[in-house]
Structure formats: C-alpha cells, structure tokens
C-alpha positions in Angstrom: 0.0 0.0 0.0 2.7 2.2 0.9 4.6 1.7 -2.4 1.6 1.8 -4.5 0.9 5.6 -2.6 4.3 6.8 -2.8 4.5 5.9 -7.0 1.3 7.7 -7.7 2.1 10.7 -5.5 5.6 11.0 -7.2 4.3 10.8 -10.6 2.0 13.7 -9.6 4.8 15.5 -8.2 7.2 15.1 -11.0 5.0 16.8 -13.3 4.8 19.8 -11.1 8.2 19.7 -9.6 9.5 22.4 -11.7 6.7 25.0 -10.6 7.9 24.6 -7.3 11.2 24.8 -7.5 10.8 28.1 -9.8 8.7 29.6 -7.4 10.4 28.5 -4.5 7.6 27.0 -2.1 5.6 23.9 -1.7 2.0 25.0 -2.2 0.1 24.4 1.4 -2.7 21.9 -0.3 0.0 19.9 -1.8 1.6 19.2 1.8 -2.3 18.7 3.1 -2.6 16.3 0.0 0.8 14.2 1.2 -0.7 14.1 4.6 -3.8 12.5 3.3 -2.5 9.9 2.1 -0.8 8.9 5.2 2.8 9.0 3.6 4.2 11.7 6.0 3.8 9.1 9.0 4.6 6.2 6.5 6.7 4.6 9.9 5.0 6.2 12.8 3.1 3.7 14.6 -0.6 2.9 14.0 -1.8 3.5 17.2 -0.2 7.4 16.7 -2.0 7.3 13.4 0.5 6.3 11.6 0.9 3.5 8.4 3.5 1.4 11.0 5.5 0.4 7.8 8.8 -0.8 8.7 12.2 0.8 7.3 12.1 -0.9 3.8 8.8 0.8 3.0 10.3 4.3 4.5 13.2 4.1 2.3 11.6 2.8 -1.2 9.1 5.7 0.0 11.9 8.4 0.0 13.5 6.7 -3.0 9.9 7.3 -5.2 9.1 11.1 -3.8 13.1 11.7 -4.2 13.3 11.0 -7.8 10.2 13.4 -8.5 10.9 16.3 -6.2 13.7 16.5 -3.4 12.4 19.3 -1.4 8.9 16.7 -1.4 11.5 14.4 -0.1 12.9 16.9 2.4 9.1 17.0 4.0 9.0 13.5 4.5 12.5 13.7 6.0 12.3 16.1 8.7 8.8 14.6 9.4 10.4 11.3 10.3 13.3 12.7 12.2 11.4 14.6 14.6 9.0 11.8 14.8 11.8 9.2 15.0 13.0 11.5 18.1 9.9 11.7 19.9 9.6 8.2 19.0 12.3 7.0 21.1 12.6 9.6 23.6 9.3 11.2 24.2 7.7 11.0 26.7 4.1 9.1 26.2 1.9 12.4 26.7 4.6 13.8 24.0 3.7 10.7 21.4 0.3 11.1 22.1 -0.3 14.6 21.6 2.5 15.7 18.8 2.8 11.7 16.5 -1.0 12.2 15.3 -0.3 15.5 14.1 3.2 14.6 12.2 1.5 11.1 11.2 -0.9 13.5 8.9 0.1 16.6 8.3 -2.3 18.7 10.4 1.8 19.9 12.0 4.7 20.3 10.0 7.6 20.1 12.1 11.4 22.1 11.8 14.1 20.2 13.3 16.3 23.4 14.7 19.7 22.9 15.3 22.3 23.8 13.0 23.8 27.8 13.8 26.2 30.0 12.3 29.2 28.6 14.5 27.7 25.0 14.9 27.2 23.5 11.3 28.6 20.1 11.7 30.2 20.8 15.2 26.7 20.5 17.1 28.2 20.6 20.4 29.3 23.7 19.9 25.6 25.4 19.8 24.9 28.1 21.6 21.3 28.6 21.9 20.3 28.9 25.5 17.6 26.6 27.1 17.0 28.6 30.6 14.9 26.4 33.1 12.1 28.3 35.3 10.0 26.3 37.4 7.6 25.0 35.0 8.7 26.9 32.2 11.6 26.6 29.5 12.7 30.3 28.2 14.5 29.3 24.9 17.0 32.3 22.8 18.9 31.7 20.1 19.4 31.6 16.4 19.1 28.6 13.8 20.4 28.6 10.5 18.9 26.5 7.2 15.7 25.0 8.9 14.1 23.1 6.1 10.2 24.2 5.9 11.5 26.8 8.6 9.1 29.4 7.0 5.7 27.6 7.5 6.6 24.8 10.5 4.3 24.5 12.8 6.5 23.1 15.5 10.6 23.2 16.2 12.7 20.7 17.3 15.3 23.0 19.0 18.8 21.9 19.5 20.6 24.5 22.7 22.7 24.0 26.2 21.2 24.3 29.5 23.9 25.3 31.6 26.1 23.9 29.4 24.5 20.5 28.9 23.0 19.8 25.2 19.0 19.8 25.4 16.4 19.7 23.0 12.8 21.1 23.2 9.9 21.5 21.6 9.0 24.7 20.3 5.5 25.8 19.2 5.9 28.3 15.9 3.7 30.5 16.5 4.5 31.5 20.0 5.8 35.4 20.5 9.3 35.5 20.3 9.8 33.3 16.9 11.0 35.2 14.1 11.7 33.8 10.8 14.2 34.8 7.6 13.2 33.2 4.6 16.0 31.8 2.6 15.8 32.8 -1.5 17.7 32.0 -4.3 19.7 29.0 -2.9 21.7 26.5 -5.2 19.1 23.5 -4.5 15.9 22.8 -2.1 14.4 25.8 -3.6 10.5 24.2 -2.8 11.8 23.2 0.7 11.1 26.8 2.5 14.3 27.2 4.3 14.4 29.9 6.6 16.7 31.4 9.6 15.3 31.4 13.0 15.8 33.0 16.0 14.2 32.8 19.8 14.0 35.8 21.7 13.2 34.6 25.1 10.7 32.3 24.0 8.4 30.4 26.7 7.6 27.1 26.6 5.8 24.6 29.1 8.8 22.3 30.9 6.4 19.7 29.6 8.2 20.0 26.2 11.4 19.0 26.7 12.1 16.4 25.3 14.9 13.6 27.3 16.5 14.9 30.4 18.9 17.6 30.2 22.5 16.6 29.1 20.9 13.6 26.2 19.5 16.7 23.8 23.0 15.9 21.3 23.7 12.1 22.4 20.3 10.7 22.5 17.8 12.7 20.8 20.0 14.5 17.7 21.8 11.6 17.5 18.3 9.6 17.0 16.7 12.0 14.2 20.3 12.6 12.2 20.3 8.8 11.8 16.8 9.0 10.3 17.4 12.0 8.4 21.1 10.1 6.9 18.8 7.0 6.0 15.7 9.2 4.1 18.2 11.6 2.4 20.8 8.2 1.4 17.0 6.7 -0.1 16.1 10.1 -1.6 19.5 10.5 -3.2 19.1 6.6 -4.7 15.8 8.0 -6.3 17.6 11.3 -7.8 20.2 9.1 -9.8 18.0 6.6 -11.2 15.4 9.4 -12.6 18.3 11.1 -13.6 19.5 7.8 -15.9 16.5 7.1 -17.2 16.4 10.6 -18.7 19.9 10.1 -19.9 19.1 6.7 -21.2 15.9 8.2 -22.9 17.6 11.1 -24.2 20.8 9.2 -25.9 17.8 6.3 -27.4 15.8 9.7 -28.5 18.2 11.8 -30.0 20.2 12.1 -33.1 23.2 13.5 -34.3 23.6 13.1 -38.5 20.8 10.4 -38.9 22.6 8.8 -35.9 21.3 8.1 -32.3 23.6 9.4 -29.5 22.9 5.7 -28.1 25.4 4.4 -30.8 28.3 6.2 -29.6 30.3 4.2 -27.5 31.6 7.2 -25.3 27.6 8.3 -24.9 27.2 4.1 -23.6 30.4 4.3 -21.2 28.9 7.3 -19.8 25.6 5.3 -19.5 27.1 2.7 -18.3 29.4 4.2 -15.4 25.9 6.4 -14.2 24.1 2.5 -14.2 26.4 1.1 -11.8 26.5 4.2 -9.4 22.8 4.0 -9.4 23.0 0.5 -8.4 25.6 0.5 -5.8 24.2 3.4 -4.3 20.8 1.4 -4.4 22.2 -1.7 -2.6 24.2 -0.5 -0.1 20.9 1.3 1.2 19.2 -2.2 0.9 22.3 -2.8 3.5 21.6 -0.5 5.8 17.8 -1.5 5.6 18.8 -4.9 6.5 20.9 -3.6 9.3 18.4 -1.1 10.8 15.2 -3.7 10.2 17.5 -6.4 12.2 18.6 -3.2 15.3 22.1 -4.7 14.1 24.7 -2.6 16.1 26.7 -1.6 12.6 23.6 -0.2 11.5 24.7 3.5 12.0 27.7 3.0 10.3 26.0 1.5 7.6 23.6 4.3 7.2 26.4 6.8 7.2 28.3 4.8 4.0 24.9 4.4 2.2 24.3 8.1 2.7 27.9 9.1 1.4 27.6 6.8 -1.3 23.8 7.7 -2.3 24.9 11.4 -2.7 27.9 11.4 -4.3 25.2 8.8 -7.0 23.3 11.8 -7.1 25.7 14.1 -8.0 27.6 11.8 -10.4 24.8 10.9 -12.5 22.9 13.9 -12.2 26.5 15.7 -14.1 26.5 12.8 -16.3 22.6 13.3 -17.3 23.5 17.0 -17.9 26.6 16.3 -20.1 24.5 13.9 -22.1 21.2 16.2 -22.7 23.4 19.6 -23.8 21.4 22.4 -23.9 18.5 20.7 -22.2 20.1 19.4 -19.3 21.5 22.7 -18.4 18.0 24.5 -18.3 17.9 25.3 -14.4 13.3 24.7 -14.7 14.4 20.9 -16.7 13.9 17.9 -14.0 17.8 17.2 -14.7 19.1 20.7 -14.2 17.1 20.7 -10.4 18.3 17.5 -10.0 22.3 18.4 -10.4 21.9 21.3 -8.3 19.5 19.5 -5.4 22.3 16.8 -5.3 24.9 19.0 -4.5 23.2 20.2 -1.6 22.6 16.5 -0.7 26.8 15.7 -0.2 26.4 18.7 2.4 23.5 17.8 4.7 22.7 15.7 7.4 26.8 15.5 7.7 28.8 16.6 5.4 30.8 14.5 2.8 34.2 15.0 4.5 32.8 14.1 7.7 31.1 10.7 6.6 34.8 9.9 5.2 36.4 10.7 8.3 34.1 8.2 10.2 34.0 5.7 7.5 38.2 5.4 7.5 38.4 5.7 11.8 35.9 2.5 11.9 38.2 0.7 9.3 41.3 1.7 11.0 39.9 0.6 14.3 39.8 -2.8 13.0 43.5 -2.8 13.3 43.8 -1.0 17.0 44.3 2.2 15.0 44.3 5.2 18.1 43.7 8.5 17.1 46.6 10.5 18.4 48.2 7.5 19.7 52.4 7.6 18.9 53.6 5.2 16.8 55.4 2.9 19.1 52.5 2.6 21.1 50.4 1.5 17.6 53.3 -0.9 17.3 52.9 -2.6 20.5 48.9 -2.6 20.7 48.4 -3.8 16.7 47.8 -7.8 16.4 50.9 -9.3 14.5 50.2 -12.0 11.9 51.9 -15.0 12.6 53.3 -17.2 9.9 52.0 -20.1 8.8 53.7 -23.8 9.0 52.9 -25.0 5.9 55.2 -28.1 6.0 53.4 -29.2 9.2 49.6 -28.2 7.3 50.7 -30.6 4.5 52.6 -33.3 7.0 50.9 -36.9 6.3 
C-alpha cells in the first residue's frame, strides 16, 4: 500500500516539480494532500496514526518522492526525524499529543539545530535553554531549517547550563522570528528559513529527554533518520536522472545517428548504471541492518548516505553532459536535479565528515588510536603469525 501511494504521489509530483522549485515553495494543499495519504507518517506507529510500515517501506518511500521532487522528499525527512525522536525519547503524553499531528500533516515540524558557529560541530551550539520552574525560556538563532518558513512546530537543539538539550518549540508563540532563505543553489521548494528565539516560553512539559541527552540521545536519534531518508532520496535522484539520460541518448540524433550508438555516450551510460545500483544496494544494506537493530547499523547508514549522494551528483552531471542544452536548463527535471544533489553531499553530515568516520571504523579494525604515537600503535596492533605449511601438509 505504501509503495503503491508513494508511485502515484511522485508521478503527480514530478510533473509539477519544476513549478515549485521556480517559485520556491511547496503550495500548502500539496503538503495537506501528502498528509492525506498517510505518507508523512509512512513509519509512525498505528496506534499514533500512523501507516506502521517498517524501514524498507520508509526508504523505497523516500526513493519514489526523491526521484520526483527533493524538497517533497525533504518534507518527509524532517517529518520522520522529529518523529523518529519523539519516537524513542518522548515522553508518552509527548507521542500522544504531537505523532497524530506529524503522522498526517495537520503539523509540520522544523528540526532546529544547525547555527552560524555550529554547522557540523553541534556541540558547539549556543542557543540557551533557561529552566524556570515549569517553564523553559529558549533564545537563540538557527540557521537552514528546512520548511523553517511555514513549520508549525521546532525541534530546538541549545545548552542548559552547558549541557545539550532539545525542546519542543511551538511556531507560532511570541518571540519566533523567521528569515526566509531565496535563491539558494538546491531545495528551492523546501522553504528554508533562519530562526531566531528571543526569550521564547515554553511549558517544561516539552522537553524532550533529560537535560544533558538533547545531542547524544535525541540528535543523535533523528540525524540517523534524516542520513537514511536523504541516502533513499538521493538513490531516487540518480536513477530518474538515468533514465532521462538513457531516454535522451535512445531519442536523440546526431547526422541520422542516435547518441545511443556512440560508445563514449554508452560508457557514460554505463558508469551512471552502476553508481545508481551500488548506491541502491548499499541502502538495501543498511535497511537490512536497521530492520535487524544490528549494532553496525549507523555505520552502515552513514556509507549508504555518502555513497547515495555522491550517485546523485555523479549521474545527475552525467545526465547534464549527455542532454546539452536541455540538461543545463535550471526549470528541466535534470538541471534541479544536479543542483539538489549538491546540496545532498552537504546535509545531514557533510561529505568529508562521513569519510572521516568511514576510515576511523576501518582503521579501528587494526587497534588504530587516534593521536596514539607510533610505538604505542606498534605494540597494541595484532601481528600476523606465519604459517607452518610443511606441518599443514605433513601426512
């Protein structure tokens, strides 16, 4: 059901993609319309009003809506890591009164945390979470809140007395201000804005894990959903993108001849069609992984989601290269495409990041210790030990 929702949505999507993106907002009835269907709480529980599908329907979800409109896809994400968060570390009054909402759209949620000296480095945030009683004054500024402009509730990253927090911030309360964000390279539909709190009050009720688990616990929780939509998403972007190379090169001719005859025009087709599917099955990894609560999981989300966008950006340049003139009109689906995907190597942890953690977790595997001198190294690493094949082969 969920797969069959999420194909017709996309195909709706797809052919108004463009508008969006031109315009640079995601038209109110089209987020009520997603909501509808149930899509935007595809893996919230049913009892919350969600579908209750498991990860493999999230991701082939994300994959469909991603390879018709990435700021679509960028709804569904932040959706599922707030929910994902509350999911895990709300309270139950917390499920029960904010999962219905998120389940179906009646509440758009922000997730609030990056700021202009805490992009990657979230521990250095400096948005203050004051305690009062039963009260929670919250002051700060966010930077690049996807659907920041029209969310109805915030997810707020911020340090109460110097111990990360999170909390739940109602939009509309006095105090919020939002920037919009124009013009940017990619995720033009996705209504980015800049926030900032000015004292803002909120019941103590929202908080959401104790004090000193806001980064740890409940970041930690919605980044790993937000890595596993956008890896999913990004899967989605290079395969539309080959197909409309693939199309385009069977279409097209050059003197009486098809582009699809050239053998450079196939290598090119050729190299996009493997990206596509490695990208594709080392999310079907971390699917496994995160279906079985394996404990490599994360990691395996963090390589799907490093692979999956640097796909997406691959193929997308390939799919340009191959359509010419077409492929560089910004409004063409392959244009949006090249320039969403760049944004994609950024987000949820940037590209050099995910490498960094990738090559500690292989180097651990041989007692690598970051920092650690080289003697030490020498001492700690297991030494092979040679093998007596004369006694192996002995009668």
């Amino acid at each position: 059901m969920i797969g069959a929702e999420a194909a017709g949505f996309a195909r709706f999507a797809a052919a108004h993609a463009g508008d969006w993106d031109r315009h640079g907002r995601l038209p109110r009835d089209v987020r009520q319309a997603l909501g509808r269907t149930g899509l935007l709480g595809a893996d919230i529980p049913a009892r919350y009003g969600g579908l209750g599908g498991d990860q493999a329907d999230l991701g082939e979800l994300c994959a469909q809506i991603g390879g018709a409109c990435s700021a679509l896809r960028g709804l569904v994400t932040v959706q599922a890591m707030v929910a994902a968060a509350l999911s895990r570390w709300g309270t139950d009054a917390q499920r029960t009164r904010w999962l219905p909402g998120l389940a179906t759209g009646r509440t758009i949620a922000g997730f609030a945390a990056t700021e202009p000296g805490a992009g990657t480095d979230l521990a250095a945030v400096r948005t203050q979470i004051r305690e009062d009683g039963d009260w929670i004054h919250v002051t700060g500024t966010k930077r690049w809140v996807t659907f920041g402009r029209t969310a109805d509730v915030f997810l707020v990253l911020g340090a109460s007395a110097g111990r990360p927090t999170t909390v739940l911030v109602d939009g509309r309360l006095p105090g919020v201000r939002r920037e919009p964000v124009e013009g940017q390279l990619g995720m033009r539909a996705a209504e980015i804005a800049h926030l900032s709190f000015d004292d803002v009050r909120v019941p103590r009720d929202n908080l959401v894990a104790p004090v000193g688990l806001g980064l740890s616990h409940v970041v930690a929780t919605a980044l790993d959903h937000g890595r596993f939509t956008v890896a999913w998403g990004c899967v989605g972007m290079a395969e539309s993108c080959l197909d409309a190379a693939a199309a385009h090169a069977v279409r097209r001719t050059q003197a009486g001849i098809a582009l699809a005859e050239h053998q450079l025009v196939r290598a090119e087709l050729a190299r996009a069609a493997v990206e596509s599917a490695a990208a594709r099955e080392l999310c079907a990894r971390a699917t496994r992984l995160r279906t079985q609560r394996a404990p490599e999981a994360v990691a395996a989300t963090i390589m799907a989601k490093y692979a999956a966008a640097r796909a997406a950006g691959s193929v997308s340049r390939a799919a340009v290269r191959l359509l010419g003139a077409a492929g560089c009109d910004p409004d063409s689906a392959v244009g949006r495409f090249s320039r969403d995907a760049q944004v994609m190597e950024i987000i949820e942890g940037s590209a050099h990041v995910a490498e960094l953690h990738i090559a500690d977790r292989l180097l651990r595997r041989h007692s690598f210790q970051p920092g650690a001198p080289a003697r030490d190294l020498a001492k700690t690493a297991p030494r092979p030990q040679p093998r007596d094949f004369e006694k192996e082969t002995a009668p």
